[in-house]
C-alpha positions as CSV (number, residue, x, y, z in Angstrom):
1,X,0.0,0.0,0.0
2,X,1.8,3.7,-0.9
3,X,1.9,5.9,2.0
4,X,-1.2,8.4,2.9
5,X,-0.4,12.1,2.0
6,X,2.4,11.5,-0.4
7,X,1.9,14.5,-3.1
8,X,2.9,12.6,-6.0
9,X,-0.1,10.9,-5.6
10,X,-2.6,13.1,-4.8
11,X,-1.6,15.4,-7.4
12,X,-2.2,12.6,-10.0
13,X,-5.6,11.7,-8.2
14,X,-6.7,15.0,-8.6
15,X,-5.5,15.2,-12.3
16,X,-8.7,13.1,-12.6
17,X,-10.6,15.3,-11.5
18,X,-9.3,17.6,-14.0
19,X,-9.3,14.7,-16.9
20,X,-13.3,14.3,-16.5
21,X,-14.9,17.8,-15.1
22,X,-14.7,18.6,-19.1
23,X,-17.8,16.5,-19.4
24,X,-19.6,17.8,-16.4
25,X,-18.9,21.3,-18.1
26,X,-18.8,20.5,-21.8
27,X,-21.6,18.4,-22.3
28,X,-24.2,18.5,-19.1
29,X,-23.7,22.0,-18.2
30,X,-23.0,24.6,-21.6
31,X,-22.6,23.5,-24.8
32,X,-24.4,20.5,-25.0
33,X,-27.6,22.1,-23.6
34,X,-27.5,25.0,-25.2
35,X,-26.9,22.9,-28.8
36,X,-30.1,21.0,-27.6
37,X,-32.1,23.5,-27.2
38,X,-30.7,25.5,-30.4
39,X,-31.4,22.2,-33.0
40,X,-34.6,21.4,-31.1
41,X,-36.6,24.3,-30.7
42,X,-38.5,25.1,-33.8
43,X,-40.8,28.1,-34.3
44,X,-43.2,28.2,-30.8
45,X,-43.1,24.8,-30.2
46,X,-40.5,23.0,-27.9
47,X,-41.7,19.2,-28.6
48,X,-39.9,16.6,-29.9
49,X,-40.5,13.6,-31.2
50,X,-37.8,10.2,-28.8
51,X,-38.8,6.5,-30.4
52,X,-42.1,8.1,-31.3
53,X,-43.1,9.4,-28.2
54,X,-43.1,12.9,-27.5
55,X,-41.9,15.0,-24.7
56,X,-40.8,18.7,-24.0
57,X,-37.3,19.0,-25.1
58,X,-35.8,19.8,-22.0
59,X,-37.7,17.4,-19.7
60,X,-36.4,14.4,-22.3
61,X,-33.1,15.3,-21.0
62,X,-34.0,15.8,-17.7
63,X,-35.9,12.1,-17.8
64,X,-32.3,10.2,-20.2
65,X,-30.2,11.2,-17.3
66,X,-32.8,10.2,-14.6
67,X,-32.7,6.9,-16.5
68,X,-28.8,6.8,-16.5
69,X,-28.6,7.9,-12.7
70,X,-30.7,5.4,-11.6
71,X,-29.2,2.2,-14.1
72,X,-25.7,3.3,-12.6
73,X,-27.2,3.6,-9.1
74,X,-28.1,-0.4,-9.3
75,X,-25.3,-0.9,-11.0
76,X,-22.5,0.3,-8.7
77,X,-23.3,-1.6,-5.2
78,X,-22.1,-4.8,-7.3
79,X,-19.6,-3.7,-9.1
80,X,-17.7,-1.5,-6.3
81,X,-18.4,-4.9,-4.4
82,X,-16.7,-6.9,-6.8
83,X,-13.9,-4.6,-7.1
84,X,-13.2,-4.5,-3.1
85,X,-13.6,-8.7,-3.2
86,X,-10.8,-8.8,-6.2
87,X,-9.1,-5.6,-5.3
88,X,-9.0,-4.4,-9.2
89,X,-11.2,-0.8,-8.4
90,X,-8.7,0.9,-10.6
91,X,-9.6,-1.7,-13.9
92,X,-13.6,-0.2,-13.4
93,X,-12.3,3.6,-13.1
94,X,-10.8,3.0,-16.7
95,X,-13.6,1.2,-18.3
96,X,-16.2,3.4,-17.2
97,X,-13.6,6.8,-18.2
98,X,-13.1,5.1,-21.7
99,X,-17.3,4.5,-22.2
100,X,-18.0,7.5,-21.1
101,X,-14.8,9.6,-23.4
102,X,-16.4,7.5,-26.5
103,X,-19.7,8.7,-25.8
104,X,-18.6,11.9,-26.0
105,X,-16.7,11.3,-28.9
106,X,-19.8,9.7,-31.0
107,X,-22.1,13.0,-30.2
108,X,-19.8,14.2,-32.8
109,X,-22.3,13.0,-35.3
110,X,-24.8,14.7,-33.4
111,X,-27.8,16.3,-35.5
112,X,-31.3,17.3,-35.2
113,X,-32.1,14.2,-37.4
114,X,-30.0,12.2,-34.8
115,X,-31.6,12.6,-32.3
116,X,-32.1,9.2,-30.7
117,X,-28.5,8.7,-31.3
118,X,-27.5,12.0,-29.3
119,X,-29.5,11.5,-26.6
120,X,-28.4,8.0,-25.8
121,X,-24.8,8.7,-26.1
122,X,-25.7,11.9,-24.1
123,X,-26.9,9.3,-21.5
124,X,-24.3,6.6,-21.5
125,X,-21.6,10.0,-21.3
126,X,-23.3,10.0,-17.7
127,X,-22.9,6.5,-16.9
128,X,-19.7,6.8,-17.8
129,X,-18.8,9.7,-15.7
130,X,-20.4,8.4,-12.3
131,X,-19.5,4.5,-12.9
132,X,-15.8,6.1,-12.9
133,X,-16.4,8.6,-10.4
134,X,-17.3,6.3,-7.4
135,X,-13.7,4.3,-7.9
136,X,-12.1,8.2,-8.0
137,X,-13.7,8.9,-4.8
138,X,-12.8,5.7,-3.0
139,X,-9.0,6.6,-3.3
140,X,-10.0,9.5,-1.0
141,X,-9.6,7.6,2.5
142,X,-7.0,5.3,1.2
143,X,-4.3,8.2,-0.1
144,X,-5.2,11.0,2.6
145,X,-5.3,10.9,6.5
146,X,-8.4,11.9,8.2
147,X,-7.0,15.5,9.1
148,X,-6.2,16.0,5.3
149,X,-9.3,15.1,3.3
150,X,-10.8,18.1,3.7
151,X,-8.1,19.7,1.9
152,X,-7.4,16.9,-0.8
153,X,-10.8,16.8,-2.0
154,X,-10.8,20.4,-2.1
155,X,-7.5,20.1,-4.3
156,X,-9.6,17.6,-6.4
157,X,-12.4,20.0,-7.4
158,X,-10.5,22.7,-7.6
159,X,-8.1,20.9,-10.3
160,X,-11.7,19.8,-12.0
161,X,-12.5,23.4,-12.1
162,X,-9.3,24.7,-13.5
163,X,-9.1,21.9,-16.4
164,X,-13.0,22.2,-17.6
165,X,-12.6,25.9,-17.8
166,X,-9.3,25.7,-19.7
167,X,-10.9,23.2,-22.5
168,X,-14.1,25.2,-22.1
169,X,-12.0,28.6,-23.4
170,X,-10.8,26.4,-26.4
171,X,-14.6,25.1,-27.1
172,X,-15.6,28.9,-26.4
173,X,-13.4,29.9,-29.4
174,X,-14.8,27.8,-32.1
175,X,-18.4,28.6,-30.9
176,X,-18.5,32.6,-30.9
177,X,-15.2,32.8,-33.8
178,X,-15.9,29.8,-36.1
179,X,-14.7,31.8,-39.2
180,X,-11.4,32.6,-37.3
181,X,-11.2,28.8,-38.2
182,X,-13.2,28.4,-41.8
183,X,-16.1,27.0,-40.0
184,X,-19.3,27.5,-42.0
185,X,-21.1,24.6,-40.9
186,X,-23.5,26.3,-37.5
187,X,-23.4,23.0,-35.9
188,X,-19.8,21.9,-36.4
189,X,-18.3,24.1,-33.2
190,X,-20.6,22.5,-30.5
191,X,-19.9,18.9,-32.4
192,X,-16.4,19.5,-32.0
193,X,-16.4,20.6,-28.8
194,X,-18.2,17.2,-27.5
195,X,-14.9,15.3,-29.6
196,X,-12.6,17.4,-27.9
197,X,-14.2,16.5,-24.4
198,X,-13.8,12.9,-25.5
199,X,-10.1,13.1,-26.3
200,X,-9.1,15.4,-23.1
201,X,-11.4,12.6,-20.8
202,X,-9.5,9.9,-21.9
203,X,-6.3,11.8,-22.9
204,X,-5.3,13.0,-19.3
205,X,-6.8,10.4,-17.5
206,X,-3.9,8.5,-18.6
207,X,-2.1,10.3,-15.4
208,X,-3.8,9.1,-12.4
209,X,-4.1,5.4,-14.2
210,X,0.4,5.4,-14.3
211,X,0.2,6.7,-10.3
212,X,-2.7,5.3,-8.4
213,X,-2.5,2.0,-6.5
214,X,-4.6,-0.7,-8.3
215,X,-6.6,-1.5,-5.2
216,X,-6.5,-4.1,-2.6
217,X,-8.5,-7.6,-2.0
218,X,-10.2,-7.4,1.0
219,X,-9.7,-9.4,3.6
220,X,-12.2,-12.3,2.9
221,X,-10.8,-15.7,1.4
222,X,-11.5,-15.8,-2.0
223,X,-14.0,-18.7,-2.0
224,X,-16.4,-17.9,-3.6
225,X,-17.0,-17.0,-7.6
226,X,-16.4,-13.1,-8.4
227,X,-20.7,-12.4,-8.6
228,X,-21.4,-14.0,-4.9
229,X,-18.3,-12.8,-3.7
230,X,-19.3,-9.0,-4.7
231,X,-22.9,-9.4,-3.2
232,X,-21.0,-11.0,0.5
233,X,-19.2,-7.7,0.0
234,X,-22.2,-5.7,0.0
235,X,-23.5,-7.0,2.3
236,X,-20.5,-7.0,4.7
237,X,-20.8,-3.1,4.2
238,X,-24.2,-2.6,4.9
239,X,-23.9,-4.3,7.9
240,X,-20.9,-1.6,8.7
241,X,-22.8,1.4,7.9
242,X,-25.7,0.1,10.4
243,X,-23.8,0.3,12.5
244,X,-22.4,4.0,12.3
245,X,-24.8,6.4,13.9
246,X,-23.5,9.4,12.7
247,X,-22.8,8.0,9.0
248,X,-26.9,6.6,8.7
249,X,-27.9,9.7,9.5
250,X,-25.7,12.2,7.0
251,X,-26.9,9.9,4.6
252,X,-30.1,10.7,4.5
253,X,-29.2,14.8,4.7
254,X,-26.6,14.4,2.1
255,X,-29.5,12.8,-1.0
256,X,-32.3,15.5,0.2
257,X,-30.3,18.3,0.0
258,X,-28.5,16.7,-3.4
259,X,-31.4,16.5,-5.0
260,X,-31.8,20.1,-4.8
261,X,-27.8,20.8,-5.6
262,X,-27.1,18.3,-8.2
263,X,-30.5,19.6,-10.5
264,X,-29.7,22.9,-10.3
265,X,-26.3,22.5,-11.7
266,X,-27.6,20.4,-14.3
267,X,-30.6,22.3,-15.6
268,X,-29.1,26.0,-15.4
269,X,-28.1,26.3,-18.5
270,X,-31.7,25.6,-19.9
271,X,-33.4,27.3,-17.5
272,X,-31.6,30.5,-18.7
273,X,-32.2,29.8,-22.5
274,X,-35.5,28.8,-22.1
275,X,-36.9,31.5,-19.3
276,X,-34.8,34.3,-20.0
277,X,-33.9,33.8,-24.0
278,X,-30.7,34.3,-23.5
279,X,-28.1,33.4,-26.3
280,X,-25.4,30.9,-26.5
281,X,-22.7,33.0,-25.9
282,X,-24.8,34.6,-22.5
283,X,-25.1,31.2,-21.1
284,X,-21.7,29.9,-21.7
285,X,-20.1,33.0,-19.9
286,X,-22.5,32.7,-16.6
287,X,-21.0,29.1,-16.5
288,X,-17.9,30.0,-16.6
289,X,-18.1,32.6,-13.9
290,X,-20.0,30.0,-12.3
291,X,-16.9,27.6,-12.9
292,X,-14.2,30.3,-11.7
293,X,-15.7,31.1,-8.4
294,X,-16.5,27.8,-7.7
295,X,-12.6,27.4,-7.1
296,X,-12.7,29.9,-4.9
297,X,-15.4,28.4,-3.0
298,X,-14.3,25.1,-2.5
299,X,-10.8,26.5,-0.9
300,X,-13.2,28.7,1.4
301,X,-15.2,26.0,2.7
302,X,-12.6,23.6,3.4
303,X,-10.9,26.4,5.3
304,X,-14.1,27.4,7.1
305,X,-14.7,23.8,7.9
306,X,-11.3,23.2,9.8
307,X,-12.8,26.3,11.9
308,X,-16.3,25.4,12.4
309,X,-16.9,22.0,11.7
310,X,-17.9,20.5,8.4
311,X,-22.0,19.6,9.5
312,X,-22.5,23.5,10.4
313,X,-20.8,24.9,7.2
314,X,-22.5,22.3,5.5
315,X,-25.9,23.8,7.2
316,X,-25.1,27.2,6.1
317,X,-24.5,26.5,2.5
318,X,-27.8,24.7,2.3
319,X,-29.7,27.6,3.5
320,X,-27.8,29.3,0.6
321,X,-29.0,27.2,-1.8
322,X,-33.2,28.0,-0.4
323,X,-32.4,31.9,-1.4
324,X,-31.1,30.8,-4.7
325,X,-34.2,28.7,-5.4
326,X,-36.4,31.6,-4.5
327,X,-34.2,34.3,-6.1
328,X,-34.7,32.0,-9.2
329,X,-38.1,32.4,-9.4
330,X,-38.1,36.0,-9.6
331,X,-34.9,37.0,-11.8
332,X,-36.3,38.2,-15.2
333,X,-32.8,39.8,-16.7
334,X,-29.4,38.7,-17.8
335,X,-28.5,41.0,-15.2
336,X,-29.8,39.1,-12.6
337,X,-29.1,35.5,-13.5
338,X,-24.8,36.8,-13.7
339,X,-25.4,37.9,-10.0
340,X,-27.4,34.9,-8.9
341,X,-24.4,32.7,-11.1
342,X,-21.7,34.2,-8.9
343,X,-23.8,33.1,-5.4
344,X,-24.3,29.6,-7.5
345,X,-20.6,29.4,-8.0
346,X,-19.6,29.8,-4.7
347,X,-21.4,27.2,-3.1
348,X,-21.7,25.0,-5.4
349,X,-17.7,24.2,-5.0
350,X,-18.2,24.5,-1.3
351,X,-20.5,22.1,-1.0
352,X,-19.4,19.1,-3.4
353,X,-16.4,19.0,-1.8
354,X,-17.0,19.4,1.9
355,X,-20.1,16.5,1.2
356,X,-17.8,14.5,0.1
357,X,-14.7,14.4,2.6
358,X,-17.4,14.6,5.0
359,X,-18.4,11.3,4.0
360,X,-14.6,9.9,4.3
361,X,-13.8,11.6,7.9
362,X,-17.2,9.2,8.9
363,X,-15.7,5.9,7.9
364,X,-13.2,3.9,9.7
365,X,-10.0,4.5,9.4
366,X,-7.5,2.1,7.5
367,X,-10.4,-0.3,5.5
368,X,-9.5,-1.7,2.5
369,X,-12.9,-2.1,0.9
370,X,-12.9,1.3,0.4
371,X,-14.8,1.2,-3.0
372,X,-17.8,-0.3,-1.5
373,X,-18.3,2.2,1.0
374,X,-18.5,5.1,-1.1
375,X,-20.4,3.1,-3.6
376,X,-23.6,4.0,-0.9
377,X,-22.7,7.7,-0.9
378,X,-22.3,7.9,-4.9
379,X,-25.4,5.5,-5.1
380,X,-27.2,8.1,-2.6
381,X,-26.2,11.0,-4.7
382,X,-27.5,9.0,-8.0
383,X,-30.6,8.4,-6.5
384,X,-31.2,12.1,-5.6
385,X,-30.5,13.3,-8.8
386,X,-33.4,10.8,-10.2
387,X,-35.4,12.2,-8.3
388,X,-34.3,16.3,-8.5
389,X,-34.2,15.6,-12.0
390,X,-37.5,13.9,-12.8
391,X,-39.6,15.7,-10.5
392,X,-38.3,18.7,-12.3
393,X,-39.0,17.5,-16.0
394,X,-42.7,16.5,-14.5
395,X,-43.4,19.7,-12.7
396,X,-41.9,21.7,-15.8
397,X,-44.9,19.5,-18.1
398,X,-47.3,19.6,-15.6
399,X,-46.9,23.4,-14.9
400,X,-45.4,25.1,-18.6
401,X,-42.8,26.2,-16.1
402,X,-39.3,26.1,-15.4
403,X,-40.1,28.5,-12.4
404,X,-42.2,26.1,-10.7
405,X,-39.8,23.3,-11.1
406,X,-37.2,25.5,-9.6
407,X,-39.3,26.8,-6.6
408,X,-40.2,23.4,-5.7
409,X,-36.8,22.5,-5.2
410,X,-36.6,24.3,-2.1
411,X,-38.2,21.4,-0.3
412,X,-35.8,19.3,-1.0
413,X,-33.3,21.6,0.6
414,X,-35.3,22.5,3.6
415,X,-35.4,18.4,4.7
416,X,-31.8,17.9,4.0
417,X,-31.5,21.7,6.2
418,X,-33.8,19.7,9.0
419,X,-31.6,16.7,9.0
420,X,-28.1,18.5,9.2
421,X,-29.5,19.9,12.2
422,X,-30.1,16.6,13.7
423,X,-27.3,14.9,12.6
424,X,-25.3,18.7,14.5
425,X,-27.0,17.6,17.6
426,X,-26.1,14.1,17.6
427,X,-22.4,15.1,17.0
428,X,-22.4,17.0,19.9
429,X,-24.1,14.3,21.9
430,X,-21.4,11.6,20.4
431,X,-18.6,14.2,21.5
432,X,-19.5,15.0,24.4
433,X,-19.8,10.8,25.2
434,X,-16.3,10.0,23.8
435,X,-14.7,13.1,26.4
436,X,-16.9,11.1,29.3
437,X,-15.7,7.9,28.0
438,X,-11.7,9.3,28.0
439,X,-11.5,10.0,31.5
């Protein structure tokens, strides 16, 4: 096993962080949303027509990643299991990274009469993206001490930040200056943008594949066949976390509040084209601000934390998030959506990265089966997001709003405010028991 803290390695851990934030930018957050909307709104009408069935444009997006959230959310118990029985986590990372790169890749081909096409690929992108995800966050525990995840996941998202907007500056080029580059072609800058995603994924992924460790077996005989062994493993693990007081119930506050988090970052960018009519070149800028403050924030928060405590920070960034809901609601101008982007921004950092080293601090110490664990937390966040996500599309097509959907996302933030509370009390109460139990 390579030493905890060792900078070599967390430098090339959070290179792939860097390596695949492209695609959380790139295709779920700018380009590939505003592209949609651009090839599929036609005259007054925003319907379109998936398989033969026909749905609002946006809320068949909303509805291909709920369906990819939730296929990777019973997905990943098994296979994190199965990686922590045979100790090969690191084999997973790369064959999710490379499905999800060629994904990206193939919405090159991308058109309005493509559209099946680009919205699979636009979904199997995303199952790409969290099956490798949950091995990336694993490594958290096993390469950091408990006193210096806050920091090293901080250093993860803030190297996602920096990478995504560097690649999104080169994407930004060919979209506003194509005839600096003999594009004539009005769909060929956003197609080569989703290749270029594809290549950098994959491309500078390669550095955390040469560094990290491949994983560890755990300490179970290998006696039974890799499928049975996986589900022992799981249920080894759940048997664990029943047995963590403080972990059961940070669970449950991390996918309420998630729901609310992980939806708004993904349906900004149509909520501006589609409420406010703003153009391509609008939206892509209030992401990047969005992008380059949420540096910034994650730095804060991790430094706030180490003063505070990670639950009440946590608790203050959520009631954040319930003024942005509301503030949503209301904004009618550009104006007003850069302002609210740079409140977005900074908790948005914050908030990812303190969720998720406030996850690690909660498990034990020195476990090899490290995969599996976070396999619940990634699963919990997968699960919120099928739910944010669909009870958006469904409230926008109930409603004819994007406003409403918003608005209603406030509830999901005011439970996961209710249970940080909680879980703040029963801190205290643990704390105060382990300083009885000392002397």
């Amino acid at each position: 096993m390579q030493p905890q803290n060792n900078k070599k390695t967390i430098r090339a851990w959070a290179m792939f962080d860097w390596a695949n934030s492209a695609y959380n930018l790139v295709i779920t957050t700018t380009i590939f949303p505003a592209y949609y909307h651009a090839i599929t709104a036609t005259g007054n009408s925003d319907k379109v027509k998936f398989f033969g069935l026909t749905f609002v444009n946006t809320a068949l997006t909303d509805y291909a990643l709920a369906a990819a959230y939730l296929l990777i959310a019973l997905m990943l118990p098994i296979l994190t299991s199965i990686a922590d029985y045979k100790g090969n986590k690191k084999s997973f990372m790369q064959f999710f990274t490379l499905l999800g790169s060629v994904a990206c890749a193939l919405l090159f081909f991308f058109t309005k009469e493509r559209l099946e096409m680009g919205v699979l690929c636009f979904a199997i992108a995303a199952i790409g993206y969290c099956g490798s995800f949950v091995f990336y966050n694993s490594y958290l525990p096993q390469i950091a001490t408990i006193d210096m995840q806050d920091k090293v996941s901080a250093k993860g998202f803030t190297y996602g930040y920096i990478g995504s907007v560097l690649l999104q500056l080169i994407c930004f080029a060919f979209v506003l200056k194509p005839e600096l580059f003999g594009i004539s072609d009005s769909t060929l800058p956003a197609r080569l943008s989703f290749l270029l995603v594809g290549i950098w994924w994959i491309g500078f992924a390669q550095i955390p594949f040469t560094v990290l460790p491949k994983g560890e077996p755990n300490e179970v005989k290998h006696q039974y066949n890799v499928m049975k062994g996986g589900f022992i493993e799981l249920g080894r693990v759940w048997n664990k976390i029943k047995q963590m007081p403080l972990l059961k119930r940070y669970l449950p506050a991390f996918f309420f509040y998630s729901m609310g988090v992980q939806t708004v970052m993904l349906v900004a960018t149509s909520f501006g084209a589609k409420e406010l009519k703003l153009e391509q070149s609008e939206l892509i800028t209030i992401i990047l601000i969005i992008q380059l403050v949420a540096i910034g924030g994650a730095i804060l928060m991790s430094r706030l934390s180490d003063k505070y405590g990670n639950i009440r920070i946590l608790l203050t960034v959520v009631i954040f998030w319930v003024l942005i809901c509301i503030t949503a609601y209301f904004i009618t101008t550009a104006m007003q959506f850069y302002l609210l982007a740079v409140l977005v921004g900074l908790v948005m950092g914050g908030i990812q990265s303190l969720s998720r080293s406030t996850y690690s601090k909660y498990l034990p110490q020195n476990i090899t089966d490290t995969a599996s664990f976070f396999s619940f937390y990634d699963v919990t966040e997968k699960l919120a997001i099928v739910g944010g996500l669909f009870s958006f599309g469904f409230i926008e097509e109930l409603t004819g709003s994007m406003r409403n959907s918003t608005l209603a996302l406030c509830v999901y933030f005011f439970i996961g405010m209710v249970l940080l509370f909680s879980l703040l009390t029963a801190e205290k109460k643990s704390r105060k028991i382990s300083q009885i139990s000392a002397v």
